[in-house]
C-alpha positions in Angstrom: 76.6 40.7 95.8 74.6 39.4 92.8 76.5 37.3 90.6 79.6 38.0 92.6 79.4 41.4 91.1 79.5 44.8 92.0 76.3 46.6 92.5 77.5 49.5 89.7 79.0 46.7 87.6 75.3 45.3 87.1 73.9 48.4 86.8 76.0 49.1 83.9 75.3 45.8 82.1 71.2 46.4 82.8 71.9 50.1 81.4 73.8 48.6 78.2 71.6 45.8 77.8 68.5 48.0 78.0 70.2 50.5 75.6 70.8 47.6 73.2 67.2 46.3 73.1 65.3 49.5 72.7 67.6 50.4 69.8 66.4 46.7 68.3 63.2 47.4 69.5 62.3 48.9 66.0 60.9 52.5 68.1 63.1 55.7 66.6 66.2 55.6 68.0 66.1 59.5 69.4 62.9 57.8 71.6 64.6 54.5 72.2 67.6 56.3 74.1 65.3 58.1 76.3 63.1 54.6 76.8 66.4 53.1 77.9 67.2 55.6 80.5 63.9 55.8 82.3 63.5 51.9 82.1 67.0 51.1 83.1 66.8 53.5 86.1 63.4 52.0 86.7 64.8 48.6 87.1 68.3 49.2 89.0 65.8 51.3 91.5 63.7 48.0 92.5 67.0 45.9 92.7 68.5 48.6 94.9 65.6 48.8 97.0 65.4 45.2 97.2 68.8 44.9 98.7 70.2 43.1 95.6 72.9 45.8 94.5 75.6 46.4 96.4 78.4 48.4 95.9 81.5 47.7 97.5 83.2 51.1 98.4 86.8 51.9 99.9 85.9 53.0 103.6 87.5 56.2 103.6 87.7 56.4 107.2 90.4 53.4 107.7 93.9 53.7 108.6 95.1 52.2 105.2 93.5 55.3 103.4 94.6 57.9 105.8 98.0 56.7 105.2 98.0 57.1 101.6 96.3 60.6 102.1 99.5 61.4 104.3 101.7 59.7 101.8 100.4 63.1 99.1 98.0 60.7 97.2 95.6 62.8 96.0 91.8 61.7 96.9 91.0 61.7 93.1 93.3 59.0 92.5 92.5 56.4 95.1 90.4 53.7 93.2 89.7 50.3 94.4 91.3 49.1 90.6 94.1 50.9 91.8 94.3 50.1 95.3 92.4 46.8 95.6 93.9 46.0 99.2 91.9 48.7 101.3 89.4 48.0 103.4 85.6 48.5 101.8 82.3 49.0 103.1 78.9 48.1 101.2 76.8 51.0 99.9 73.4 50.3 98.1 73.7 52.0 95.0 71.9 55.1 96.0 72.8 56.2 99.3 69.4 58.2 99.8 67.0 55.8 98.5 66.0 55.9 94.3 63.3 59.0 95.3 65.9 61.0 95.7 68.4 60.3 92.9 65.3 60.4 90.7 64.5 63.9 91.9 68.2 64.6 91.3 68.1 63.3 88.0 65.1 65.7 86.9 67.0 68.8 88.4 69.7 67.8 86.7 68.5 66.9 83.4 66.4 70.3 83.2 69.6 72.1 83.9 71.8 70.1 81.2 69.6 70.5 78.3 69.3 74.4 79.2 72.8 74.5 79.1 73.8 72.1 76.2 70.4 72.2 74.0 68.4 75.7 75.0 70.6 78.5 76.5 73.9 77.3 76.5 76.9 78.4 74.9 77.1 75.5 72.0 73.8 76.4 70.8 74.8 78.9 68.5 77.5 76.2 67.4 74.6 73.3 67.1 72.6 75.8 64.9 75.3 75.4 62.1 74.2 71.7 62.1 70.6 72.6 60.8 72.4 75.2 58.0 75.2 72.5 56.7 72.3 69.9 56.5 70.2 72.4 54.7 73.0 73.1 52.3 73.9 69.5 52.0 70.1 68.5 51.1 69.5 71.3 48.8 73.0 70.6 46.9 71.6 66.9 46.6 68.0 67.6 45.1 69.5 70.6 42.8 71.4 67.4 41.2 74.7 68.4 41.8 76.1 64.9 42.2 74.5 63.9 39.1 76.8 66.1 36.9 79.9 65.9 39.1 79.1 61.4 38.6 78.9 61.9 34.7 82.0 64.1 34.6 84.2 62.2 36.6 83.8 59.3 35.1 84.4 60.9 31.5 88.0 62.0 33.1 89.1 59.2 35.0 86.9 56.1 33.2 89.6 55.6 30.6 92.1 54.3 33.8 92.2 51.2 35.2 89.6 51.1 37.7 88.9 54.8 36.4 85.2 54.6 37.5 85.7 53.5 41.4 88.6 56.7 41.9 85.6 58.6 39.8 83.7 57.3 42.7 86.1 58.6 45.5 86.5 61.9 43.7 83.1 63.0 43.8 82.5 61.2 47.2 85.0 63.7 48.8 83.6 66.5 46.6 80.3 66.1 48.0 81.5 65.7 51.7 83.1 68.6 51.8 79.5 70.4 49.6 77.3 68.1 51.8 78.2 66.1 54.3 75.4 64.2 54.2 76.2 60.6 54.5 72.9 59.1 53.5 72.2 61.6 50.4 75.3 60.7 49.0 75.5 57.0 49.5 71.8 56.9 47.9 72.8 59.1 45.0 76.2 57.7 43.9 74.4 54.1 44.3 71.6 55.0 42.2 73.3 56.7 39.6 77.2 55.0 39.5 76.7 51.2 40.8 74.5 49.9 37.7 77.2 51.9 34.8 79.8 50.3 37.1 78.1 46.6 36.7 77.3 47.1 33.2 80.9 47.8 32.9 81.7 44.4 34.5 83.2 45.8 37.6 83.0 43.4 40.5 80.0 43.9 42.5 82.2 44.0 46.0 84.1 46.7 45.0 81.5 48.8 43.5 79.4 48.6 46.3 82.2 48.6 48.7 84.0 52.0 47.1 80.5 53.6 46.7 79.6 53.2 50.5 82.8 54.5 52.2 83.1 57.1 49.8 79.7 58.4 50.9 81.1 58.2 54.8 83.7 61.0 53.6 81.2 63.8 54.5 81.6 62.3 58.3 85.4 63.5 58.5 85.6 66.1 55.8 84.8 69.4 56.9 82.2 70.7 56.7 81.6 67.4 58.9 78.5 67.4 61.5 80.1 64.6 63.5 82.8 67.5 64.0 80.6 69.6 65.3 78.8 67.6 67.7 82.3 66.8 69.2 83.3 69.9 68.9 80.7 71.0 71.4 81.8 68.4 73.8 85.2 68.2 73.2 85.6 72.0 74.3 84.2 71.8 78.0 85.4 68.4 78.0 89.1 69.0 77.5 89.2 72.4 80.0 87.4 70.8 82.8 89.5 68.0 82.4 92.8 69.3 82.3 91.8 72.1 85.2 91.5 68.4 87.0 94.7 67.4 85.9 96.8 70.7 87.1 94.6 70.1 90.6 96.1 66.5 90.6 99.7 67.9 89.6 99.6 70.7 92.7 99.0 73.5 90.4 96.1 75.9 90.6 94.4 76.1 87.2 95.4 74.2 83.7 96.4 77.9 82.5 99.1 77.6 84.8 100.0 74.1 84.3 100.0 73.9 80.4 101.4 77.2 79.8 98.0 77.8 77.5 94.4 78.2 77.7 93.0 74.7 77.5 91.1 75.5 74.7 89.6 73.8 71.1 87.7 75.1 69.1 85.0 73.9 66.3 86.9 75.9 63.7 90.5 74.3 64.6 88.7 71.4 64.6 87.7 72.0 60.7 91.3 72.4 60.2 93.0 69.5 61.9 90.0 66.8 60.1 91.3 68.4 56.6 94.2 66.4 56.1 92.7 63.2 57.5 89.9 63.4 55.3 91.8 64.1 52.5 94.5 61.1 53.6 91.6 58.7 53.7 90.0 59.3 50.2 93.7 58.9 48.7 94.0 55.6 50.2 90.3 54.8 49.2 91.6 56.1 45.3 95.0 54.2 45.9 93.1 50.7 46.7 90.8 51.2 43.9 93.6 51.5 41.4 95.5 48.7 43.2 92.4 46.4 42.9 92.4 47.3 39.3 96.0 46.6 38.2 95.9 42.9 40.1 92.4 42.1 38.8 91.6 44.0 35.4 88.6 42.3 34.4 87.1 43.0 37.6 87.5 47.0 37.5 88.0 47.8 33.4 89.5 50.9 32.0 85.9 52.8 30.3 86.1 55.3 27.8 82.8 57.5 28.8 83.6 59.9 26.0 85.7 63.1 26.6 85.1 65.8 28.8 86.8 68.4 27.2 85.9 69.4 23.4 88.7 71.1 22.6 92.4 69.6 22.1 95.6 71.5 24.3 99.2 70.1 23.8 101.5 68.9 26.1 103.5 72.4 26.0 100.4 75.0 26.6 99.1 72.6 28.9 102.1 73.1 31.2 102.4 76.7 30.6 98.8 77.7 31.4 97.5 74.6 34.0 101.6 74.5 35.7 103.8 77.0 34.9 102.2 80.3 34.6 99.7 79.8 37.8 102.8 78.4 39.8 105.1 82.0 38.5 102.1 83.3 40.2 102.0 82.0 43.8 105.7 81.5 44.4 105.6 85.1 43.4 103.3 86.4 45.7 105.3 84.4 48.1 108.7 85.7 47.5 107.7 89.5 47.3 105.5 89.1 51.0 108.9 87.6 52.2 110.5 90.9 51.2 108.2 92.9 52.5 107.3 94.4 49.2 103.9 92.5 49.8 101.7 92.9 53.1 100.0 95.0 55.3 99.2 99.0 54.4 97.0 99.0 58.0 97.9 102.1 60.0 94.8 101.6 62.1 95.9 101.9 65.6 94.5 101.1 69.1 93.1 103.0 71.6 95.0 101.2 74.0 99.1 100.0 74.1 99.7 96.3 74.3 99.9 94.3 77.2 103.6 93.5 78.1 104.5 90.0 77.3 104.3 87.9 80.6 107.0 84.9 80.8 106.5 82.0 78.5 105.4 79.7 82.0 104.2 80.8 85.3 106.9 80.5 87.8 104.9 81.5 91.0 103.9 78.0 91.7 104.5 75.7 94.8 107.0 73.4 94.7 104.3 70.4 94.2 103.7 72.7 91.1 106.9 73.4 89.6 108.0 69.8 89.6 104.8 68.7 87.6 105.3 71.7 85.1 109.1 70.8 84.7 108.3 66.8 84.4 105.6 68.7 81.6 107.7 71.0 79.8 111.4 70.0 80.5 114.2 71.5 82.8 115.1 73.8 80.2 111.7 75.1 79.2 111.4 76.0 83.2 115.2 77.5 83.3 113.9 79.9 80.2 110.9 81.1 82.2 112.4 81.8 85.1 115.1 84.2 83.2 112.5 85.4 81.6 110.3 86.4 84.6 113.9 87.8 86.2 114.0 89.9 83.1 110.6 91.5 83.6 110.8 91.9 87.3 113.9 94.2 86.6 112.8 95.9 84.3 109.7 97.1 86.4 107.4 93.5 85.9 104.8 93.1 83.2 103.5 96.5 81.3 99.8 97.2 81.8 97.8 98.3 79.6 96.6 101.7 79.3 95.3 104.5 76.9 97.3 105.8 74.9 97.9 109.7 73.9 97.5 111.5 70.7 100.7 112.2 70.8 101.7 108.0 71.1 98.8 107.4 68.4 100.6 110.2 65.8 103.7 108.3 66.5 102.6 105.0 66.4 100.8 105.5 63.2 104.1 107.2 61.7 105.5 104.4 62.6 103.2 102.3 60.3 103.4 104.4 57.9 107.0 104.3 57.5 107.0 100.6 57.7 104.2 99.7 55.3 104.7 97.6 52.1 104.3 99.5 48.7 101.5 96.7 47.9 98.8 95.9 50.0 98.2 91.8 50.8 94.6 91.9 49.7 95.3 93.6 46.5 97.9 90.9 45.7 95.7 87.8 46.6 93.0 89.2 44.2 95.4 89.7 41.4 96.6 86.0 42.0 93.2 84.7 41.7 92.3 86.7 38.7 95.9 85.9 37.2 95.1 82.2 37.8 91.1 82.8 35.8 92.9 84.5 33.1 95.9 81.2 32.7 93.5 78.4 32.7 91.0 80.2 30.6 94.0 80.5 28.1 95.0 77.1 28.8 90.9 75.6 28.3 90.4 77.0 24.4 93.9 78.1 22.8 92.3 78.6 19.5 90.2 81.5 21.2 91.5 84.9 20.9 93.9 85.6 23.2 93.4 89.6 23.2 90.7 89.9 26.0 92.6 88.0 28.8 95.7 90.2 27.5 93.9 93.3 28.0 92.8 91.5 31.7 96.2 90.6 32.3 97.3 94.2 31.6 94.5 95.7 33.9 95.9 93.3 36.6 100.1 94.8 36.0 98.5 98.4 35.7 96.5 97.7 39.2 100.0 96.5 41.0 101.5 99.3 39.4 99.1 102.3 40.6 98.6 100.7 43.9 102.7 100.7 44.1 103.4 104.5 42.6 100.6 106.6 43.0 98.4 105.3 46.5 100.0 105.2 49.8 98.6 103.6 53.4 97.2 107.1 54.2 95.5 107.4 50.6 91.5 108.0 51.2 88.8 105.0 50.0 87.3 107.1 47.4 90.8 108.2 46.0 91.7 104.4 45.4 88.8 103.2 43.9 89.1 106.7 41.2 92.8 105.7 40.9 91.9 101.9 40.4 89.0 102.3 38.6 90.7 102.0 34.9 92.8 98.7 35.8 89.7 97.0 37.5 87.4 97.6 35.0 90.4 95.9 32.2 90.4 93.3 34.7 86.8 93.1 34.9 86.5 93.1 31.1 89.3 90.0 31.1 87.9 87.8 33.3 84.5 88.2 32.2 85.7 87.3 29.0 87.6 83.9 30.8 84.6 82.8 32.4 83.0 82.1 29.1 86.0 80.1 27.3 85.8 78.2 30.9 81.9 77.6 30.8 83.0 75.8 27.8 84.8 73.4 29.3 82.2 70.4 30.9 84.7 69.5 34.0 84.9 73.2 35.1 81.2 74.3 34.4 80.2 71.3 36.3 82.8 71.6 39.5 83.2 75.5 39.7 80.2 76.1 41.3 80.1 73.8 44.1 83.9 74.9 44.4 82.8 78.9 44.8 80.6 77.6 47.5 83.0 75.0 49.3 86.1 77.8 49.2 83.7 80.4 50.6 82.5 78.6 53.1 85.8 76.2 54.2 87.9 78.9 53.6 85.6 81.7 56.3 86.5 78.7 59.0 89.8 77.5 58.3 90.9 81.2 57.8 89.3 81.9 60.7 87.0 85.1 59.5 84.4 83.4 60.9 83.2 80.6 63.2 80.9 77.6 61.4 77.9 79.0 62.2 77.9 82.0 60.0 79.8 80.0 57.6 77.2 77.3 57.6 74.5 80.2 57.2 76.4 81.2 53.8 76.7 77.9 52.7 72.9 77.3 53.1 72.1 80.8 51.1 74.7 79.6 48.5 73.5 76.7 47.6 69.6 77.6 47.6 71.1 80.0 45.0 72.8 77.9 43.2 69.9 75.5 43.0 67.9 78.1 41.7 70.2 79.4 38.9 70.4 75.4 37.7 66.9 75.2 38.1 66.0 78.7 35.9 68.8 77.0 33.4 67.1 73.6 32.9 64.1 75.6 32.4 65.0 78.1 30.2 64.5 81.2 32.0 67.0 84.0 32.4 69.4 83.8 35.6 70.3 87.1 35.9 68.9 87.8 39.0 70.9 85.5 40.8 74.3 86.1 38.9 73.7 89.9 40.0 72.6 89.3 43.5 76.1 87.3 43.4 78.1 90.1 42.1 76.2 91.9 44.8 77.3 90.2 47.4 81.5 90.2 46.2 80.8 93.9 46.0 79.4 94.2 49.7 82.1 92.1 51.2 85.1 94.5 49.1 83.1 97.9 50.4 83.3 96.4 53.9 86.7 95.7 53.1 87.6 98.9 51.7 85.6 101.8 53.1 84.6 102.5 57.0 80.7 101.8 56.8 80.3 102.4 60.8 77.7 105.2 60.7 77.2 105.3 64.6 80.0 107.1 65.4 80.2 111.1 66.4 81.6 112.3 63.1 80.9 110.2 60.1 82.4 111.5 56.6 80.6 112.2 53.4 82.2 109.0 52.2 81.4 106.7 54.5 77.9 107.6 54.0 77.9 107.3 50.5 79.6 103.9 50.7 77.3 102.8 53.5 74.2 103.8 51.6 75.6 102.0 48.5 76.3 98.6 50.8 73.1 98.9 51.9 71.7 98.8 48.4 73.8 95.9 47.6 73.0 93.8 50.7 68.9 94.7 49.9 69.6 93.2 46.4 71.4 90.3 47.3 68.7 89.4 50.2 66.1 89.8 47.0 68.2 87.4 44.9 68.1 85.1 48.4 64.2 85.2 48.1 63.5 85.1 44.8 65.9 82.1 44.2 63.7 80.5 47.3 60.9 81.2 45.6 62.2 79.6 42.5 63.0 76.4 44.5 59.1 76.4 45.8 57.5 76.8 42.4 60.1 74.0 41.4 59.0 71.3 44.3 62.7 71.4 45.7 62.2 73.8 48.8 59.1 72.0 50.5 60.7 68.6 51.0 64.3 70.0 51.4 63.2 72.1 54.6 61.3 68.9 55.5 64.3 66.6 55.3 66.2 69.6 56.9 63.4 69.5 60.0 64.0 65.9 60.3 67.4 65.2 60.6 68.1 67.9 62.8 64.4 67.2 65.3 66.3 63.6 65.6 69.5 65.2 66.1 68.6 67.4 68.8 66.2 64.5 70.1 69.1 62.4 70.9 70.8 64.7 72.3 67.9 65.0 75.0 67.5 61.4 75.2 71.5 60.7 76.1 71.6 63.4 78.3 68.7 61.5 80.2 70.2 58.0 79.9 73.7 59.5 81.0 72.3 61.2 84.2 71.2 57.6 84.6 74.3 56.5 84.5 75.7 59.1 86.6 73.3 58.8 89.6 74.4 55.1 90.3 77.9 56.5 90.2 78.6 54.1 87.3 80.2 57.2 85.2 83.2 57.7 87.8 83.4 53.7 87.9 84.2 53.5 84.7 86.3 56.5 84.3 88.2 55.2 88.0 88.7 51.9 86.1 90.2 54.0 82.7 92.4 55.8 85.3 94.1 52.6 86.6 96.3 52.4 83.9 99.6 53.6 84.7 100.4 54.5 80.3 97.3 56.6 79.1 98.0 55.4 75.6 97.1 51.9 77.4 93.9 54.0 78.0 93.3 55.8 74.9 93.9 52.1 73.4 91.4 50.6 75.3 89.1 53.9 74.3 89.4 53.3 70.4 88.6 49.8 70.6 85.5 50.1 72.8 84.4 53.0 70.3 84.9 50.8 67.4 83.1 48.0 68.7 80.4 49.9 69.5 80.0 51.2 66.1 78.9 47.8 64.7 76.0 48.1 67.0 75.8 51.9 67.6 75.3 55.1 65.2 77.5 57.7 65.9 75.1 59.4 67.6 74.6 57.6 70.4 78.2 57.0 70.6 78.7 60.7 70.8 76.5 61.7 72.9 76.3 58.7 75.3 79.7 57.0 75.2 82.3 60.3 74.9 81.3 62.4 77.7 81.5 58.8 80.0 85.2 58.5 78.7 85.9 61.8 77.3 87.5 63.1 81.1 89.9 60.7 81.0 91.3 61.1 77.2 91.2 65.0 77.6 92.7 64.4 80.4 95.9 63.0 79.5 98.7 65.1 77.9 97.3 64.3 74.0 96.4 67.1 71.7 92.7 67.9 71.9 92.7 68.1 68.4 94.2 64.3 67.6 92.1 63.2 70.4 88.5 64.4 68.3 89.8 63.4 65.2 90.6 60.2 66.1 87.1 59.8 67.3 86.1 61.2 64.5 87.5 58.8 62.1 86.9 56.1 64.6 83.0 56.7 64.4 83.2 56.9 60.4 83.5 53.1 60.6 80.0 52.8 62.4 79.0 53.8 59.2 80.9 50.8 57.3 80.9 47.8 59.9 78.0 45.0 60.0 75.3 44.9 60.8 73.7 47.8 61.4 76.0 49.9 59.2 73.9 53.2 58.0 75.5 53.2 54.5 75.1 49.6 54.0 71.5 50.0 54.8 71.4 53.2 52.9 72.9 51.2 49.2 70.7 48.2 50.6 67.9 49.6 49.7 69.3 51.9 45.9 71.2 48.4 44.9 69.8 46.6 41.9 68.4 43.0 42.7 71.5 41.3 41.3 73.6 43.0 44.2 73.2 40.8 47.3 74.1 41.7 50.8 77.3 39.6 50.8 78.4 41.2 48.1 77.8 44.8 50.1 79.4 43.3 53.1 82.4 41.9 51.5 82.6 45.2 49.8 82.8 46.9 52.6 85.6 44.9 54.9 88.9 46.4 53.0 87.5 49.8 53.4 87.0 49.2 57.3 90.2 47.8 57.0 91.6 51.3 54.9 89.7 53.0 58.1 91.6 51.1 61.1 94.9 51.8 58.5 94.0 55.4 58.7 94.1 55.6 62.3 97.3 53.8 62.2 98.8 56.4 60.2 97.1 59.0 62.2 98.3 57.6 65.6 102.4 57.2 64.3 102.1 60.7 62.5 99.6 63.1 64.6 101.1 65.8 62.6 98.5 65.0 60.0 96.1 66.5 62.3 98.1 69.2 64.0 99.9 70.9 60.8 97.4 73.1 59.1 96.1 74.2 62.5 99.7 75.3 63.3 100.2 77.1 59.8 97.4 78.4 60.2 97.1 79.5 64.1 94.4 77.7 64.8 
């Protein structure tokens, strides 16, 4: 053996070094990657061939591993780490000369990128990465961070260290509007870090605060670096816990876990919203901290005030507190009564399937002692009553068509049971209640008599949808009914929107808010997966764009304000009326309301147009679909590359080396230790990227493997990568305010800016590692 090491164990350091110096090199990275894997394989080929790598394997004809085949070890987990004692044999590294891996490797490489990259089922998932980068680029060049900057600092400038938690404010607003690292970074440091030194803030924590609140956008949804996990993470985690329930003598991971082994890019979205949120508090928290212990290094600055119109202590609780808080816990307590919720009676053609027991308790014996050492005696005892239960009473229902007669009684049945006010009906008079009480609470001195006549459109709308329309009341008869009420509430809120336009802080964050809450809330509802959610985001903010553009020009916006209203008019006639014209009998009405929809959805694809045609004549759209081809050519360029430098990897077995080495451990925490510190490492040399695509699919089978929650298990990552963005040398931010930072701002000073943010990161982990329920809970409210 070379060096008294293993044939794979050199292969793995020429791989790594190789990797190391392309990326150095100065050539694009996405090219560098795919340098390193033909060059690497290039060299470990002529060392093989020479006779200079050899692998020392177990010989798995000996007696020794017979014995421990006999014994019921499965094959899977003999290792030499493991068991070092057995007998080994020497292999060159590829057992059928380098020809053949090498034609191997091109079969394979062809069939990965028409899976993963081409034809495979995470392309339509990968395509929301080119719409969230649109939307993020346009957002930046429509000036968007600009206002939110001047705005934030007017409200919290007047606190100690006001202007860095202004900083992390907008920094989280634009991840979650953006999530563009390097857009942000460059705008906040061009337009925030020379107020902040004029203001004699310290240089370290200007620069510091201003980079890691750019790297928000990598863990605040809607993150990219969640959904290029999210696309490995899903086959990942199911192939690798369908190993796991082989390993623990059960057929399939559906029978093992009790679940699908399943994650989703959507429950993704939802687990990284807490995390993200947790890490820009403690970012804020630091920055005030910093302040109070060294206040002539983060000043209080009165930036003037952004609202021009005095409210007192009492109407600010009434209208900003109490009255929108009445509100919600109202809503809340009348659903829990049932006198809010569903007035469906829309049933099936066929009956329900008949719940099956809570586990699967036709196993072998193998089986049923991993699932009880899984699940618990008494998770095991319950099943198995539970299957008793259903075997006598004639063993799980199938499902079948039902009758007219069972459809008449079911929908009786839902009739009967139906709350006198529907859910969505309540949720819009919420959000209109909420318009009309902050409008009040903006400009008191205004007269209060329009959002009073809105407020009584909204009781009136309650009230008629209560007394005089029922679940079985036609489309056309509620909109005559509800006609009067919605156009009082029309006539209110139209009338609140321009007491709010008044107010700086809400002109300036509303609009990015519509757009965020559209497009986060489609996901982390789960109306929609990210890609379609992405392709509304990217619409939404080439309109919004455009209406600021027509603005600062001095041309009429009514196009696009119309084509908005035609939009919230297409989504509540989709809502409300049956538009499905390809059916045997369609009714009068549903043409009508289709025809009308159609109208609506023609309009609002004009307003889409002209607004990009707006954005053309302006010199926004050119470069921002430029930028947009850019980052995502080198995002789907790497993703090429790794797949050829991991095939690489693969065809001198080095992938299972590594992962038999991971699976040593006897504690998988030990393991998904080990894991996180290799990760973070790598980020001070590495972009997430590379890590992602070249690192996680080598260690991923191991991680997913183990009995963590798919969900923490991506997050961490997630969060874990955000550092690559913060840690020396190549850190993209620090490169990215590098280059924006006036000549007084050294590179110390951005490096020591930087180290009690990475600090604040590997805190975060902590937190998340002690208390995974910060990841888990708003996927379990919400069922994701």
């Amino acid at each position: 053996m070379l060096f008294g090491l293993d044939g794979i164990e050199i292969g793995l350091i020429i791989v790594f070094l190789t990797l190391f110096s392309a990326i150095l090199s100065g050539f694009p990275v996405a090219f560098a990657i795919g340098g390193a894997g033909v060059i690497s394989f290039g060299v470990i080929a002529a060392l093989d061939s020479a006779g200079l790598l050899i692998h020392q394997a177990i010989d798995t004809g000996s007696a020794e591993y017979a014995a421990l085949l006999a014994q019921g070890v499965p094959e899977k987990a003999i290792s030499v780490f493991r068991y070092p004692e057995l007998p080994r044999e020497a292999h060159a590294l590829f057992e059928n000369g380098w020809a053949t891996a090498m034609d191997r490797n091109v079969s394979f490489i062809v069939n990965r990128i028409n899976e993963r990259v081409i034809a495979g089922q995470s392309i339509e998932t990968l395509l929301a990465v080119l719409m969230f980068v649109l939307m993020g680029i346009v957002l930046e060049r429509s000036k968007i961070a600009n206002d939110l900057l001047t705005t934030m600092a007017r409200v919290f400038g007047p606190l100690p260290g006001g202007l860095a938690v202004s900083i992390v404010v907008v920094g989280a607003f634009l991840a979650a509007s953006t999530g563009i690292v390097g857009a942000t970074v460059v705008t906040m440091g061009l337009l925030a870090l020379p107020t902040m030194l004029r203001n004699n803030y310290s240089p370290e924590l200007a620069t510091g605060v201003i980079a890691a609140s750019g790297t928000l956008g990598q863990i605040i949804p809607p993150s990219i670096v969640i959904v290029l996990l999210g696309t490995l993470a899903g086959d990942l985690y199911s192939t690798a816990q369908d190993e796991r329930a082989l390993l623990a003598g059960c057929s399939d991971a559906l029978t093992y876990l009790g679940k699908p082994a399943v994650v989703s890019v959507g429950t993704l979205f939802q687990a990284a919203l807490l995390p993200g949120i947790l890490l820009a508090v403690l970012y804020g928290v630091y920055a005030f901290g910093y302040a109070m212990l060294n206040p002539s290094k983060a000043p209080a600055v009165a930036m003037g005030d952004a609202n021009g119109e005095p409210v007192t202590r009492g109407e600010a609780y009434t209208w900003y507190l109490g009255v929108p808080l009445a509100l919600i816990v109202g809503a809340m307590v009348l659903t829990q009564v049932n006198i809010v919720g569903s007035q469906s009676v829309r049933v099936d053609s066929f009956s329900d399937q008949g719940a099956a027991a809570s586990l699967r308790t036709n196993v072998s014996e193998q089986c049923k002692a991993s699932m009880i050492e899984l699940h618990g005696q008494s998770a095991w005892d319950t099943a198995v009553e539970e299957q008793k239960a259903i075997d006598a009473s004639g063993g799980v229902q199938e499902s079948h068509r039902l009758t007219p007669e069972e459809i008449d009684a079911l929908r009786v049945e839902k009739v009967a049971n139906a709350a006198p006010l529907g859910t969505g009906l309540v949720i819009l008079a919420v959000m209109f209640g909420l318009i009309l009480s902050v409008a009040r609470g903006v400009s008191p001195s205004s007269s209060p008599r329009p959002l009073q006549i809105g407020a009584i459109g909204i009781l009136l709308g309650l009230l008629a949808d209560w007394l005089l329309l029922g679940p079985l009341s036609s489309s056309s008869m509620t909109v005559i009914v509800m006609l009067i009420p919605w156009a009082l509430t029309i006539y209110g809120v139209i009338y609140a929107f321009k007491l709010l336009s008044k107010n700086e802080l809400l002109r300036v964050v509303f609009p990015p808010l519509v757009l965020i809450v559209a497009v986060l809330g489609s996901i982390l509802g789960g109306i929609t997966n990210p890609t379609p959610a992405a392709a509304l985001g990217a619409a939404g903010a080439i309109m919004l764009a455009a209406y600021r553009k027509l603005s600062e020009q001095g041309n009429s916006p009514k196009i696009i304000i119309w084509s908005t209203l035609a939009t919230i008019l297409m989504i509540l006639m989709g809502v409300n009326f049956d538009l499905r014209i390809n059916t045997e009998s369609v009714s009068v009405e549903s043409w009508i309301a289709f025809v009308f929809t159609y109208a609506l959805w023609l309009y609002a694809l004009f307003g889409l147009f002209f607004s990009c045609w707006v954005l053309f004549k302006a010199g926004v759209l050119t470069p921002a679909v430029r930028e947009t081809a850019k980052v995502t050519s080198m995002v789907f360029t790497i993703l090429i590359a790794s797949q050829l430098l991991n095939l690489v990897v693969i065809s001198f077995g080095g992938e299972e080396y590594i992962q038999d080495f991971l699976r040593s451990f006897d504690d998988v925490r030990t393991v998904f230790i080990i894991v996180m510190l290799v990760l973070f490492v790598l980020g001070f040399v590495l972009d997430f990227l590379e890590i992602v695509y070249i690192v996680v699919p080598i260690v991923g089978p191991v991680i997913y493997g183990a009995h963590f929650d798919p969900k923490w298990v991506t997050i961490m990552i997630a969060v874990n990568l955000q550092t690559s963005f913060l840690t020396p040398p190549f850190g993209f931010a620090l490169f990215y305010l590098r280059g924006v930072a006036p000549k007084e701002v050294t590179t110390g000073h951005i490096y020591r800016g930087v180290i009690p943010f990475v600090i604040i990161q590997v805190l975060g982990l902590l937190l998340l590692a002690a208390f995974p329920g910060i990841v888990t809970i708003v996927p379990n409210l919400l069922g994701g």
